[in-house]
PDB file of N, CA, C and O in Angstrom:
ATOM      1  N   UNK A   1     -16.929 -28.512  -3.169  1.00  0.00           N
ATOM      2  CA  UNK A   1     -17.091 -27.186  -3.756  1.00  0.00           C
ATOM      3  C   UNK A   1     -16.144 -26.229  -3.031  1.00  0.00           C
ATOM      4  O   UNK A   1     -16.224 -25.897  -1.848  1.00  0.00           O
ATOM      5  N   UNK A   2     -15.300 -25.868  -3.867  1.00  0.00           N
ATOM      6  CA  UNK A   2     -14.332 -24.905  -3.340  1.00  0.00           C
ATOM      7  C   UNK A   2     -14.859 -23.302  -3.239  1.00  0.00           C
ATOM      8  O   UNK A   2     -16.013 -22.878  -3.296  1.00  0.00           O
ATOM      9  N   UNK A   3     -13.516 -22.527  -3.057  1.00  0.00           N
ATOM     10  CA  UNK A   3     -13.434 -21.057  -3.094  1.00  0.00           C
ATOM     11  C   UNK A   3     -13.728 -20.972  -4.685  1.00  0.00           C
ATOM     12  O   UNK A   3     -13.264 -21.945  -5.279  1.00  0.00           O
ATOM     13  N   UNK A   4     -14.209 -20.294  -5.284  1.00  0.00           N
ATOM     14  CA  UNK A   4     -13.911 -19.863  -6.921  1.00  0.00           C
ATOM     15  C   UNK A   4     -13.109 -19.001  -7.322  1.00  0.00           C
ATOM     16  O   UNK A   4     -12.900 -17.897  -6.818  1.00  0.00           O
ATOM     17  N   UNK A   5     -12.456 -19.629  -8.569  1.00  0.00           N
ATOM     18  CA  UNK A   5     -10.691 -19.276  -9.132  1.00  0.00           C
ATOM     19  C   UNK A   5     -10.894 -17.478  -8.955  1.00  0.00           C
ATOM     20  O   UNK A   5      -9.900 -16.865  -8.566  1.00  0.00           O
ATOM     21  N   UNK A   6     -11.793 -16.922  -9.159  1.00  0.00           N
ATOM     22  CA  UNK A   6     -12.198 -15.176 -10.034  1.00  0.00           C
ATOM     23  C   UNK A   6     -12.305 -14.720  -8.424  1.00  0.00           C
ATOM     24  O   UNK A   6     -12.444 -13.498  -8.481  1.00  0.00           O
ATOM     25  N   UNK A   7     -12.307 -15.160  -6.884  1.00  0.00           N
ATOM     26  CA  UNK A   7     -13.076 -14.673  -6.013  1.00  0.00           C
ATOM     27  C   UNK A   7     -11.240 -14.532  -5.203  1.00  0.00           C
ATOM     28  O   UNK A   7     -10.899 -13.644  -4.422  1.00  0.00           O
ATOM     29  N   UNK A   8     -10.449 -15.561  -5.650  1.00  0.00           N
ATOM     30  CA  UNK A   8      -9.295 -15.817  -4.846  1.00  0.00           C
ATOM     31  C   UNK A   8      -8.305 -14.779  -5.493  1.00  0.00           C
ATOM     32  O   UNK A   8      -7.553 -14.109  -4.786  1.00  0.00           O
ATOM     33  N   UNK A   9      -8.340 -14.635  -7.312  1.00  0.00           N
ATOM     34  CA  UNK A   9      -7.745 -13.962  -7.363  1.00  0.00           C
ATOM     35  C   UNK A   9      -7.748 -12.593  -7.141  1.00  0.00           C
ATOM     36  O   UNK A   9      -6.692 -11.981  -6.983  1.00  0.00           O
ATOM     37  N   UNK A  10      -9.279 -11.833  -7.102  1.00  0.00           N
ATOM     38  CA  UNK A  10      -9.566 -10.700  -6.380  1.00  0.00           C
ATOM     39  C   UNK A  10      -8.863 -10.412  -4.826  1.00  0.00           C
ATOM     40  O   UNK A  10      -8.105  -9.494  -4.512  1.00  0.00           O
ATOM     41  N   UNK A  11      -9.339 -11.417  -4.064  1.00  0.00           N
ATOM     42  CA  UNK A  11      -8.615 -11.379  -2.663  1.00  0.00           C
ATOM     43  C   UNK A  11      -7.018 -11.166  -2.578  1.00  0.00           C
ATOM     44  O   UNK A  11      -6.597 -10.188  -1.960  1.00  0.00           O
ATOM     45  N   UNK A  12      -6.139 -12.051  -3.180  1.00  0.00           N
ATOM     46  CA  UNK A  12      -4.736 -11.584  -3.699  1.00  0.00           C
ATOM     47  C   UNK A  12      -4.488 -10.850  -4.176  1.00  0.00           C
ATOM     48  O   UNK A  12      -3.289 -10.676  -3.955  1.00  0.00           O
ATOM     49  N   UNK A  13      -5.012  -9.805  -5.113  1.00  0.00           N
ATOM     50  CA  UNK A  13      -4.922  -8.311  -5.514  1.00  0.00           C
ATOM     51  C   UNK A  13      -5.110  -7.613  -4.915  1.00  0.00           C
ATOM     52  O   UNK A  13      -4.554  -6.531  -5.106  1.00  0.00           O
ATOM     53  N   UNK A  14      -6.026  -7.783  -3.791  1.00  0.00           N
ATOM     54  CA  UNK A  14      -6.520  -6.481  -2.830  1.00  0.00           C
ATOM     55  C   UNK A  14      -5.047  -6.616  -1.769  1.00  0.00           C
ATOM     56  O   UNK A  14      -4.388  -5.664  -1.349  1.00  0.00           O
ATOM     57  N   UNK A  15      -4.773  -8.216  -1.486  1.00  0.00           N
ATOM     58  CA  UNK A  15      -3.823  -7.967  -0.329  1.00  0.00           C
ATOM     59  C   UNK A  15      -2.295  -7.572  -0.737  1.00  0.00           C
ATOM     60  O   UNK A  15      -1.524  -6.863  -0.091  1.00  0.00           O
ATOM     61  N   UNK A  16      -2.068  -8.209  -1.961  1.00  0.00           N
ATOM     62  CA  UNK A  16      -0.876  -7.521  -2.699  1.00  0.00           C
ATOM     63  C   UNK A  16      -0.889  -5.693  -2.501  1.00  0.00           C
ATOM     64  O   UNK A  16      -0.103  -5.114  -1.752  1.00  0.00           O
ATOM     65  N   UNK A  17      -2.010  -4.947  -3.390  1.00  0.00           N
ATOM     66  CA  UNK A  17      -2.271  -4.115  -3.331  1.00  0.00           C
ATOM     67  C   UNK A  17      -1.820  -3.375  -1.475  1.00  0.00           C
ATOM     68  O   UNK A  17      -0.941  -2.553  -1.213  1.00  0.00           O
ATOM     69  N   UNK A  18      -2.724  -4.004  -0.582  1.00  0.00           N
ATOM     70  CA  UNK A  18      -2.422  -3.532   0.777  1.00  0.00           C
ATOM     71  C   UNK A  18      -0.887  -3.951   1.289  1.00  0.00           C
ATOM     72  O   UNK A  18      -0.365  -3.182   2.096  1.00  0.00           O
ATOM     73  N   UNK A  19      -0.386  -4.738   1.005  1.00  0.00           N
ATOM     74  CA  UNK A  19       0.890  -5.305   1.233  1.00  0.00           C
ATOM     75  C   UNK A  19       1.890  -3.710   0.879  1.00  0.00           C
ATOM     76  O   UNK A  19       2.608  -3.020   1.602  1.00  0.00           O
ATOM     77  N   UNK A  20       1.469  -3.603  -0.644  1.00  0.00           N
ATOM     78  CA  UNK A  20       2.541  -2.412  -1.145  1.00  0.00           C
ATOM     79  C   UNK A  20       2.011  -0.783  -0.305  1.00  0.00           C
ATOM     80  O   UNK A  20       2.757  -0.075   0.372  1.00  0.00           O
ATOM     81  N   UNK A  21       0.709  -0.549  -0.575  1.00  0.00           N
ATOM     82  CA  UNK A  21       0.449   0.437   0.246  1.00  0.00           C
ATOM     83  C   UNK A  21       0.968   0.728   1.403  1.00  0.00           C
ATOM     84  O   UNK A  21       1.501   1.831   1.523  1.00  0.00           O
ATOM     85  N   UNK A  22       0.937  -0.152   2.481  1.00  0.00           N
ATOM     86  CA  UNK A  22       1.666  -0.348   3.626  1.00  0.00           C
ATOM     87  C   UNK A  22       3.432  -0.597   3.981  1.00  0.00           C
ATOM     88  O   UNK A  22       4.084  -0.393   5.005  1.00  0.00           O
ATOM     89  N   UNK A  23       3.779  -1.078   2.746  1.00  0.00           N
ATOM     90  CA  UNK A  23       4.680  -1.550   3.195  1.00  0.00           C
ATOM     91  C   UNK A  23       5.889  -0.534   2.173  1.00  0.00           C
ATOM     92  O   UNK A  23       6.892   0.100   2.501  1.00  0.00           O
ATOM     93  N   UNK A  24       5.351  -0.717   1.116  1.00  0.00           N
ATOM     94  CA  UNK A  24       6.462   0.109  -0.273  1.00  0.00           C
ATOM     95  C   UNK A  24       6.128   1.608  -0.516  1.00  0.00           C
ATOM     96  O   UNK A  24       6.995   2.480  -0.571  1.00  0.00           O
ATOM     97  N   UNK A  25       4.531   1.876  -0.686  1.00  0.00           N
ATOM     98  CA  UNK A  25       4.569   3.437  -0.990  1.00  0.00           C
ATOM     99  C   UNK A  25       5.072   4.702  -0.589  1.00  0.00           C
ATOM    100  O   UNK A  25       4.913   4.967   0.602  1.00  0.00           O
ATOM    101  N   UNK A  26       5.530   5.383  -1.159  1.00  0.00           N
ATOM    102  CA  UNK A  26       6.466   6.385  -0.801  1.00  0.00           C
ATOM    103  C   UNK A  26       5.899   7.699  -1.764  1.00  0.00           C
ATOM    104  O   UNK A  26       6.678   8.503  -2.275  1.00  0.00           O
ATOM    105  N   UNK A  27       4.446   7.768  -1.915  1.00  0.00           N
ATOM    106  CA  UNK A  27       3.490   8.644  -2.434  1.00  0.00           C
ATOM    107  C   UNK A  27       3.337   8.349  -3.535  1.00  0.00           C
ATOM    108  O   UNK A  27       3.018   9.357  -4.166  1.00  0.00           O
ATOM    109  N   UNK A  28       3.404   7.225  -4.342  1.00  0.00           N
ATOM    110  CA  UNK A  28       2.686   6.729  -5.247  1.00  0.00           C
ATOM    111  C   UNK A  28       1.493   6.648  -5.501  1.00  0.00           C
ATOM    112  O   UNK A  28       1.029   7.039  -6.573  1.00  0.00           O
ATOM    113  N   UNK A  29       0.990   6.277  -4.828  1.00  0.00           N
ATOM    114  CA  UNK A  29      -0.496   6.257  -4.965  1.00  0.00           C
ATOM    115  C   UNK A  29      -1.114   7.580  -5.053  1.00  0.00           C
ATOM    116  O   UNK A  29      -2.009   7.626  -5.898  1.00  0.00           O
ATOM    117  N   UNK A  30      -0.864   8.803  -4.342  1.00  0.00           N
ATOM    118  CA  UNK A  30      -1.186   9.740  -4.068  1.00  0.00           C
ATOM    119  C   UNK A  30      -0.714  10.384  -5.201  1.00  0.00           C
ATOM    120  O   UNK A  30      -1.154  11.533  -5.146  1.00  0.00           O
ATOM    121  N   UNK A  31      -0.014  10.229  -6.248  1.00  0.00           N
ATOM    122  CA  UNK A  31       0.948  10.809  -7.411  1.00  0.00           C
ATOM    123  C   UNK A  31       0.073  11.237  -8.810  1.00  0.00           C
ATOM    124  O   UNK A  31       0.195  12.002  -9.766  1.00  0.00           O
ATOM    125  N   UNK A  32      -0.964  10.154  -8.247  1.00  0.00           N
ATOM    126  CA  UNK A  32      -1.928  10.167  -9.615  1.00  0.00           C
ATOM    127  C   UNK A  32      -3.022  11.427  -9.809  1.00  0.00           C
ATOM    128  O   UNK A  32      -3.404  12.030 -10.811  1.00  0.00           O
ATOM    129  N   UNK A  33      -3.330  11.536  -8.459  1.00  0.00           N
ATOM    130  CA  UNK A  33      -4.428  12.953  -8.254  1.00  0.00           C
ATOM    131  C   UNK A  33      -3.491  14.109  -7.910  1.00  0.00           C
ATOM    132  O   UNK A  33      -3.755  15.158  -8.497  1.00  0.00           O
ATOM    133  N   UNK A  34      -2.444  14.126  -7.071  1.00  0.00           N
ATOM    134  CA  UNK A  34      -1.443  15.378  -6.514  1.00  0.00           C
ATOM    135  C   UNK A  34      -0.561  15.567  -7.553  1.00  0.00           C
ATOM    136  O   UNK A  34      -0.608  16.706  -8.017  1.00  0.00           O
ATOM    137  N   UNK A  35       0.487  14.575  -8.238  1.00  0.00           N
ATOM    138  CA  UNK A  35       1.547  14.807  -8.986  1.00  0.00           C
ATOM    139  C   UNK A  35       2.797  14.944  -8.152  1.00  0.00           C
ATOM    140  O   UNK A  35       2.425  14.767  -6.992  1.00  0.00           O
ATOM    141  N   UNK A  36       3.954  15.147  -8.169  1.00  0.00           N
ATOM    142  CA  UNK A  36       5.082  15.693  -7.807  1.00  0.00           C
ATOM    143  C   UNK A  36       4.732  15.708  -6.234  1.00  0.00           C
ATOM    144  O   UNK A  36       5.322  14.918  -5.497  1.00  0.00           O
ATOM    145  N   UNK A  37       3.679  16.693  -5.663  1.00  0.00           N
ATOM    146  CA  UNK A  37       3.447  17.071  -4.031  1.00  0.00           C
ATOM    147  C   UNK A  37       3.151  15.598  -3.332  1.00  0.00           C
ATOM    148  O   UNK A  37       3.197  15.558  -2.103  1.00  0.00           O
ATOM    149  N   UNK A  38       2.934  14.730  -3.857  1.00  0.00           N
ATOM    150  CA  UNK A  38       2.532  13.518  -3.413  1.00  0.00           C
ATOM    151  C   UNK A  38       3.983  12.748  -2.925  1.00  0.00           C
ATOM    152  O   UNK A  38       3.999  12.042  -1.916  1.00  0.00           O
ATOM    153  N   UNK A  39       5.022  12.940  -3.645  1.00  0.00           N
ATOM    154  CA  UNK A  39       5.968  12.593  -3.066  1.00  0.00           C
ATOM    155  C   UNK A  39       6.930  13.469  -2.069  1.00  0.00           C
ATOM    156  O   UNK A  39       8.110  13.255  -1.794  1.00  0.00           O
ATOM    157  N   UNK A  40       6.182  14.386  -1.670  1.00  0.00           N
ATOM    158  CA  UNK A  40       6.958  15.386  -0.870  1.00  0.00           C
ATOM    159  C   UNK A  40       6.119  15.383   0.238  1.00  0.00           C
ATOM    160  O   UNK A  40       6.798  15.939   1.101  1.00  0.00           O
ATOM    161  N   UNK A  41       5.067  15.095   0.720  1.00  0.00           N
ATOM    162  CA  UNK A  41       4.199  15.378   1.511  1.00  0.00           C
ATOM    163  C   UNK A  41       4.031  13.626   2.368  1.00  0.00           C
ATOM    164  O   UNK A  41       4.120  13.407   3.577  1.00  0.00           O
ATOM    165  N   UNK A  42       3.813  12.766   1.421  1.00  0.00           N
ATOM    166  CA  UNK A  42       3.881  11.878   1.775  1.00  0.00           C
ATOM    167  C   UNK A  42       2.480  10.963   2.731  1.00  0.00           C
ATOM    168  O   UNK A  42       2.419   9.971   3.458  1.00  0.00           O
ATOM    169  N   UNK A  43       1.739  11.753   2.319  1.00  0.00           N
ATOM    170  CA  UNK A  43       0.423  11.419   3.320  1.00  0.00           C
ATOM    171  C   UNK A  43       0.223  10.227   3.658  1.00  0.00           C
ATOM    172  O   UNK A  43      -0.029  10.180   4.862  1.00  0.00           O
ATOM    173  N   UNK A  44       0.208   8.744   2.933  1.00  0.00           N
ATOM    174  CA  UNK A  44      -0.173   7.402   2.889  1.00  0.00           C
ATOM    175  C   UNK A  44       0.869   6.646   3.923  1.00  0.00           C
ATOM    176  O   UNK A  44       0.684   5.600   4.544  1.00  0.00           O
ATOM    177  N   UNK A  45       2.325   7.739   3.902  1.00  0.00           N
ATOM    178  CA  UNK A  45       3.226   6.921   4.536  1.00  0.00           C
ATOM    179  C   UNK A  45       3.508   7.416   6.091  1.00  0.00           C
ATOM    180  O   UNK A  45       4.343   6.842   6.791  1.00  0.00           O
ATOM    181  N   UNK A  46       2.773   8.470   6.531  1.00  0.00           N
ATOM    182  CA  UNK A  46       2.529   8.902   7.554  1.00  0.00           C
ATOM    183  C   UNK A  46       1.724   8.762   8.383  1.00  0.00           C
ATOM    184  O   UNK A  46       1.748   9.123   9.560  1.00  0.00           O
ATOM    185  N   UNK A  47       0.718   8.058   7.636  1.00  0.00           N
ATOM    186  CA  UNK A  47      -0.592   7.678   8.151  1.00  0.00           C
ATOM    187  C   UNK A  47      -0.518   5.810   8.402  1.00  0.00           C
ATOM    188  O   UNK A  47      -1.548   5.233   8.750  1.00  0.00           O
ATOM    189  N   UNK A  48       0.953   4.920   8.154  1.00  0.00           N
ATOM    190  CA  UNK A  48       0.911   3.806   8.489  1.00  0.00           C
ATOM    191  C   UNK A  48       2.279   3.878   8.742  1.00  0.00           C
ATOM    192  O   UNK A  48       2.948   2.882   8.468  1.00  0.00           O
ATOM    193  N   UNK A  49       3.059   5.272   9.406  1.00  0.00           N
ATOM    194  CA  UNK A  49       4.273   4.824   9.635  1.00  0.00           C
ATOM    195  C   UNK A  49       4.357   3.748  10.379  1.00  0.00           C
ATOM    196  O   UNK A  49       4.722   2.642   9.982  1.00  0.00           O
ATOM    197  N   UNK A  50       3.812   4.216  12.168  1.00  0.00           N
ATOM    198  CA  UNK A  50       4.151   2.955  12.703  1.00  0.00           C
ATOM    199  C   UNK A  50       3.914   1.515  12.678  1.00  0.00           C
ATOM    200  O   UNK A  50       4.472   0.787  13.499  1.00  0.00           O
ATOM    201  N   UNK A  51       3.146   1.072  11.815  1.00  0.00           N
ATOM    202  CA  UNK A  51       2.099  -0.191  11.286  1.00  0.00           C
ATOM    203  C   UNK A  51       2.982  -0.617  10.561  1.00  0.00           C
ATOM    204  O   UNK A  51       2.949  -1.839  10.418  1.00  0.00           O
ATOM    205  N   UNK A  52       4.484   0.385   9.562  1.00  0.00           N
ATOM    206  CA  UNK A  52       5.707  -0.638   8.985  1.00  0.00           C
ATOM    207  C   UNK A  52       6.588  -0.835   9.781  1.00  0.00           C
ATOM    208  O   UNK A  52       7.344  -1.784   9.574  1.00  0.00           O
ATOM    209  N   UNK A  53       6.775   0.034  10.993  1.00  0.00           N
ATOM    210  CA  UNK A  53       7.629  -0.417  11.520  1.00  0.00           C
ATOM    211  C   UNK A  53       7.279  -1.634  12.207  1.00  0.00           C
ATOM    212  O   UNK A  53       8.039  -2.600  12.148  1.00  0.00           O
ATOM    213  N   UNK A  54       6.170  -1.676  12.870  1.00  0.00           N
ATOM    214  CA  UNK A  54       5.664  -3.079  13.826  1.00  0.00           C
ATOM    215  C   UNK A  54       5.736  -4.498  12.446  1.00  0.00           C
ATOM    216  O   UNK A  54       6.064  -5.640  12.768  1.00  0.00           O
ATOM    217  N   UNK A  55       5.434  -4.191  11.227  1.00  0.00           N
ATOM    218  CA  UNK A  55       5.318  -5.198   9.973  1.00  0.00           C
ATOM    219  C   UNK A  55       6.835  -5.230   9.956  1.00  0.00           C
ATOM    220  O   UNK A  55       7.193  -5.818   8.935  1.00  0.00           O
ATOM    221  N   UNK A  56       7.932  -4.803  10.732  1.00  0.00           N
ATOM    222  CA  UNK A  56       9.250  -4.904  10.286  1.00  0.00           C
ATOM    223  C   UNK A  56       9.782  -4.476   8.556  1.00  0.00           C
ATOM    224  O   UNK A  56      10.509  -5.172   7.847  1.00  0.00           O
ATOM    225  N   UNK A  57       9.246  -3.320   8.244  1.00  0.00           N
ATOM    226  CA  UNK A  57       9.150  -2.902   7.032  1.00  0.00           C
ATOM    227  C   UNK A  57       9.937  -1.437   7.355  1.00  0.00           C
ATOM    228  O   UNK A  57       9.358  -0.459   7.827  1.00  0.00           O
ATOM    229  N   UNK A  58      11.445  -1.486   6.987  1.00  0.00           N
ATOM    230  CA  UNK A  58      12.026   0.268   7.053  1.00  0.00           C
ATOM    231  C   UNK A  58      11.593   0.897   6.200  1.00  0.00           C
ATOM    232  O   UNK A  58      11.386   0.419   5.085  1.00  0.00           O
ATOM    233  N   UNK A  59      11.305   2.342   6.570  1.00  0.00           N
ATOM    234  CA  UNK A  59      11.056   3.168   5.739  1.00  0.00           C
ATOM    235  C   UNK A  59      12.223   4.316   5.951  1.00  0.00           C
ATOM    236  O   UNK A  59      12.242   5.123   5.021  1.00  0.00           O
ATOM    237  N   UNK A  60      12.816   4.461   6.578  1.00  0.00           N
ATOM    238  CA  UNK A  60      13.899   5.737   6.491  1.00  0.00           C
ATOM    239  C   UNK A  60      15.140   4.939   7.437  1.00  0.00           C
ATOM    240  O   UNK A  60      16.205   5.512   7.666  1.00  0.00           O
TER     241      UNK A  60
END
């Protein structure tokens, strides 16, 4: 009896999901409730700058 197919692919969405949060967003996420200020302010990417740099992930 394994993992179940519906439980693994949840787990890979969440870490995909955290993968990009951490690693790609550049106020995307934040774009949906703020608009426009979300990419100027940048909150998500300030709050894991150093966590991309240690992931070897540039951001500027």
């Amino acid at each position: 009896m394994g993992i179940p197919l519906f439980a693994a692919a949840i787990l890979i969405a969440i870490a995909g999901m955290g993968i990009f949060a951490i690693g790609f967003d550049q106020g995307h996420l934040f774009s949906i409730v703020l608009g426009q200020e979300a990419f100027h302010d940048l909150y998500l990417h300030e709050l894991t700058h150093d966590m991309r740099h240690a992931a070897g992930f540039p951001c500027h």
